[in-house]
N, C-alpha and C positions, 0 to 999 in steps of 0.2 A: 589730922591737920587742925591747928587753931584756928577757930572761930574768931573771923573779924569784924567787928561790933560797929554800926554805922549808926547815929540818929539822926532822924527824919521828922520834922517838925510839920503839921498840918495848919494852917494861917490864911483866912482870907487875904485875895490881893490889897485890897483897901490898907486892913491892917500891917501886913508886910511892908506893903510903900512907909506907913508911918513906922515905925520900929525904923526902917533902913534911915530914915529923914532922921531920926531922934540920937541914932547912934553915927549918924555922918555931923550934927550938931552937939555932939559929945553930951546929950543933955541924958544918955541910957549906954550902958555898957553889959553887953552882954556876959553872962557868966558863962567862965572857960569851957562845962563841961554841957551849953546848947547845943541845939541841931546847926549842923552848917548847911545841912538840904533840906529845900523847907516845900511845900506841895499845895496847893489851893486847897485840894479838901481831896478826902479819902475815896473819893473815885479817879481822880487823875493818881493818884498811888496806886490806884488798884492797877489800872490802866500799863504801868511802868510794870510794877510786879504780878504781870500776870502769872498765873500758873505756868504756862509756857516759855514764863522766860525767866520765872525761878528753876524750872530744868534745864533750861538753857544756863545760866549761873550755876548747878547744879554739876551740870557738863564738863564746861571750861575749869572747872574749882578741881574736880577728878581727873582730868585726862590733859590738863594743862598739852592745848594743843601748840604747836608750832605757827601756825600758819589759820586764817579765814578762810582757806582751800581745805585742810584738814579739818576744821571745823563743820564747816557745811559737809564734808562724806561722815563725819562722825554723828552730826543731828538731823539728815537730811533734808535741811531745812536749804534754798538757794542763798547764793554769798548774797545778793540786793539785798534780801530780807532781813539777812542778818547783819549785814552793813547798816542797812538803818535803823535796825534794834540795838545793836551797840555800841550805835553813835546817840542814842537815847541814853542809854546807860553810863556809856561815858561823861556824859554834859550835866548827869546828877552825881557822877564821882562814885559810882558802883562797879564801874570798868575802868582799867584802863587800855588802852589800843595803843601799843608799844612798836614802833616801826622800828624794823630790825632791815637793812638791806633793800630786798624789792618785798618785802610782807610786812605784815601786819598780825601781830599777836594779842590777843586779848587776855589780861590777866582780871581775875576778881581780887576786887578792893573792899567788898563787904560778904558776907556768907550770916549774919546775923545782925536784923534789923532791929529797931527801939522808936518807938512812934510817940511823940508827946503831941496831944491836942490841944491850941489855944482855942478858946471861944472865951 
């Protein structure tokens, strides 16, 4: 399966706020090929992609499961947990949670990250 390539941009919040003010003032435009997901700093990254839940991404990406019932017997992990793990994941656009009927299917949107530092 191809590798889907995300970038993830690291930016204090101070900085972020200004960048988002300067490009809503049209006075900075970002180049096409920036991060869209950007992170205070490389502990709240880490935090998102813990090891646990790059296997859990790992998971979903191989066994493309049907359901967050199938999910949780395939990771053993409970549906709570993983409903608020990739409702985390979703909200940085790594997942998406695709309602089909009465479920909820989790596809991966990235399998291959790219991390640019501003300081």
């Amino acid at each position: 399966m191809a590798q889907k390539m995300m970038k993830i941009g690291i930016m204090s919040k101070e900085d972020y706020r200004r960048r988002t003010i300067a490009i809503a003032k049209g006075e900075y435009i970002p180049p096409n090929d920036s991060p869209k997901v950007w992170f205070e700093s490389m502990e709240s990254l880490g935090q998102v992609l813990s090891g646990q839940n790059q296997k859990l991404l790992r998971l979903i990406n191989d066994s493309h499961p049907a359901s967050l019932t199938e999910l949780e017997t395939l990771s053993g992990r409970k549906k709570s947990n993983l409903s608020r793990t990739l409702k985390t994941l979703s909200n940085y656009g790594i997942v998406d949670l695709v309602r089909e009927k009465n479920t909820v299917r989790p596809v991966v949107n990235a399998t291959d990250f790219r991390v640019e530092l501003s300081i």
